[in-house]
N, C-alpha and C positions, 0 to 999 in steps of 0.2 A: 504493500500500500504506500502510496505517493507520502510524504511530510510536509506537511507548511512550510515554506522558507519563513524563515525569522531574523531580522537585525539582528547584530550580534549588541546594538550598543545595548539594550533594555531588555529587562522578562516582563515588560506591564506595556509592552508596546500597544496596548490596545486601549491602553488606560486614556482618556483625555480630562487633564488636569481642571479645565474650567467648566467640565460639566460634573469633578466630582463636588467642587467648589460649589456648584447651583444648588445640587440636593441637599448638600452637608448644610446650608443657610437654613434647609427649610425642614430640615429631621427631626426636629421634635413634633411635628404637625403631622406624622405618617398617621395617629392613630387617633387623629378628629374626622368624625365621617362627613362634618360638614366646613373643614378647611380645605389645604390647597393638595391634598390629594382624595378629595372628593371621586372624580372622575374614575380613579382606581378605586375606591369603594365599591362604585355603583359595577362596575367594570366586572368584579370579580365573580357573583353568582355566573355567572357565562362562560367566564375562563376556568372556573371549579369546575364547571358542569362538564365542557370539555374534557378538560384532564381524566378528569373520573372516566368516563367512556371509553376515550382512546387507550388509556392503558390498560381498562378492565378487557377492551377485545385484545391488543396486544398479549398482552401477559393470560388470558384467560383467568381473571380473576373473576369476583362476586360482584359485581358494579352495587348491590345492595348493602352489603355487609357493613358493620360497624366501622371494623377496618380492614378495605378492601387491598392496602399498599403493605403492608405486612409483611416483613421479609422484603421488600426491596427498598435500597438506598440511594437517596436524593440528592440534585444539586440542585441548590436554586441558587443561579447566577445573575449577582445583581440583584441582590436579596429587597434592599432599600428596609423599611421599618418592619419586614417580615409577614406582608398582609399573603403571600402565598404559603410560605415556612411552615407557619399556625395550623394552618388550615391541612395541609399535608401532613403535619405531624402527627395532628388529632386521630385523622384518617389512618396510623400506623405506618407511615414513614418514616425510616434512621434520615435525618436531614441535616445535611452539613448547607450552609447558607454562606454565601462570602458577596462583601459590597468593597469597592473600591473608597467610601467613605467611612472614615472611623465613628464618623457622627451619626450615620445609620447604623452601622453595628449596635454601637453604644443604648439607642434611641429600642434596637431590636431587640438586643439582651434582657434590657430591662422589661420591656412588654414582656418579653418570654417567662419569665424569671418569675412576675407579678401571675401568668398564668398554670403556673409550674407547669411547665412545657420542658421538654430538655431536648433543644436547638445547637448544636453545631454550629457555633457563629462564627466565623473568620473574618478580617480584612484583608484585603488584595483582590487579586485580577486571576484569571482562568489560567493566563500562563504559569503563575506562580506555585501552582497546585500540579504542572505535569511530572517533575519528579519524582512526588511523594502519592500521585493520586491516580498516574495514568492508567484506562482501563477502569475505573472502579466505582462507576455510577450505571445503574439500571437505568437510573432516570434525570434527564436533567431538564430542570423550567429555566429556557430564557427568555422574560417575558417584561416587554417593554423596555430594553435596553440597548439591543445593539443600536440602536439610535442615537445612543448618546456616547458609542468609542469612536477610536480615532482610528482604528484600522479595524470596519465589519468583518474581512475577508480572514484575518489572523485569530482575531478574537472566534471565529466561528470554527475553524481549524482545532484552534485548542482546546475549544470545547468538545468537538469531535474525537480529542484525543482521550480525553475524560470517559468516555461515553464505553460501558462492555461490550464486547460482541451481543449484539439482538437487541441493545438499548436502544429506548428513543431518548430524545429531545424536543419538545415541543419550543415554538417560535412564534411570538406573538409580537407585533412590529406595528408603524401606521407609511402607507405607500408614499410613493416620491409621486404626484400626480397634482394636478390642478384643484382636482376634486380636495384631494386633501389638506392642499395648500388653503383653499376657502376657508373648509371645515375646523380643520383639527389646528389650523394656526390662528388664522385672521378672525373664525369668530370665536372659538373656543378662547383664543387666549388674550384677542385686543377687543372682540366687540362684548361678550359674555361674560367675559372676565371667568371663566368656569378653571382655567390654569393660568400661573402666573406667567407673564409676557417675558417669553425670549426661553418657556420651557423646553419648546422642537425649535430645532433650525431646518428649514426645510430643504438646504443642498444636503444634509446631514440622515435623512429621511431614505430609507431600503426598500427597493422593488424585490420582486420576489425572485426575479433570476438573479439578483444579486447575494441572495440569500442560498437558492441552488445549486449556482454553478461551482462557489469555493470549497461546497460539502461535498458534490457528483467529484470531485475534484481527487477526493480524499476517501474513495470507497462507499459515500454516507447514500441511500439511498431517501430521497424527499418528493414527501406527497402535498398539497394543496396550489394555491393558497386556499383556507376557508373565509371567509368573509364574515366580519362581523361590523352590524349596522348599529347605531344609536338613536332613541326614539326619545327625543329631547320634551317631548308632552307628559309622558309616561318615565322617565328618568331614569332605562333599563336600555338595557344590551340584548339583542340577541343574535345566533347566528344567521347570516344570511347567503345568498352567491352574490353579492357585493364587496370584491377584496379593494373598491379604488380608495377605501382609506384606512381600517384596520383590517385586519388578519392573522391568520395564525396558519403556519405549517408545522408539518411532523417532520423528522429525520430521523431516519433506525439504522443503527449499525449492522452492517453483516455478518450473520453468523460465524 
């Protein structure tokens, strides 16, 4: 199997500095469901819902069961204040969680801790994790983040390398397209105020062969996009065939 080429000068090549700086401002606020990660609030029954499904056909597990994740081990990359972590853990998840912001770890720990949750919290970046970790996740969530590195293509690599034989990764992103430039920038974040302004940069924003090609690249076999739509009357998410501004794809490793 091909390797990602990597700069020799950094292991956090994927890291960008001013967008860890954006979140680290706003970390104590992950876990108001009516501050400025609202939007992930609302967000999340749809991306739970997801997750639940796809791994229970994957893996053939119990999509009912109390805890249907049981026996398999998580990465949530780009954890932020741990609104996915939680929730998988509960589900019977071993969850190791890693943010590129100490002030999200910090912000996550502590939620954890207050929920007696026992979270696997780290700070750093995917690459920092390949010599102690390669190979040793069933599953990983990278979900609303590669949006915000500085190298998609590296970062998606090392996560790939993370990932065991038969593992997926689910991918959840908002498209590079006009559509979304309206939506998910100019009204979400200048007209609605719904995110704080300058939270996407929209040259910064992933189409989905940008997403597939660096995985097909590296053995990863990837399926969608799915499209998920926002029904701003009703202040929910659900899935749609509409991928021109969020989405999620899967990537499974090869046996």
């Amino acid at each position: 199997m091909a390797q990602p080429s990597r700069s020799p000068a950094s292991h956090t090549d994927s890291i960008d500095p001013d967008e860890v700086a954006k979140f680290s401002a706003m970390a104590a606020e992950w876990w108001d469901p009516r501050g400025k990660f609202r939007p992930l609030h609302q967000f999340n029954p749809v991306r739970l819902g997801f997750i639940r499904q796809t791994l229970s056909d994957h893996f053939n597990l119990d999509a009912a069961a109390r805890k249907p994740f049981e026996g398999l081990r998580f990465l949530d990359i780009g954890c932020g204040g741990g609104l996915l972590s939680e929730p998988m853990c509960r589900l019977g998840a071993s969850m190791v969680s890693v943010d590129a912001s100490m002030a999200n770890i910090n912000t996550a720990k502590t939620h954890a801790r207050e929920q007696g949750l026992g979270i696997d919290y780290r700070h750093g970046a995917a690459e920092n994790m390949l010599s102690e970790e390669a190979a040793s996740f069933d599953v990983i969530l990278n979900m609303e983040v590669i949006e915000h590195t500085s190298n998609p293509g590296l970062f998606l690599q090392s996560c790939a390398e993370l990932l065991r034989p038969g593992g997926l990764m689910i991918i959840a992103t908002i498209n590079r397209t006009p559509k979304a430039r309206f939506l998910a920038i100019s009204m979400a974040e200048r007209v609605l105020r719904w995110l704080p302004a300058g939270t996407h940069d929209y040259d910064k924003l992933v189409q989905p062969q940008e997403i597939r090609g660096p995985l097909e690249q590296v053995g990863i076999d990837v399926t969608g996009p799915f499209g998920v739509s926002y029904n701003p009357f009703a202040g929910t998410w659900r899935l749609s065939r509409d991928s021109a501004v969020n989405y999620m794809m899967v990537a499974k490793k090869k046996d």
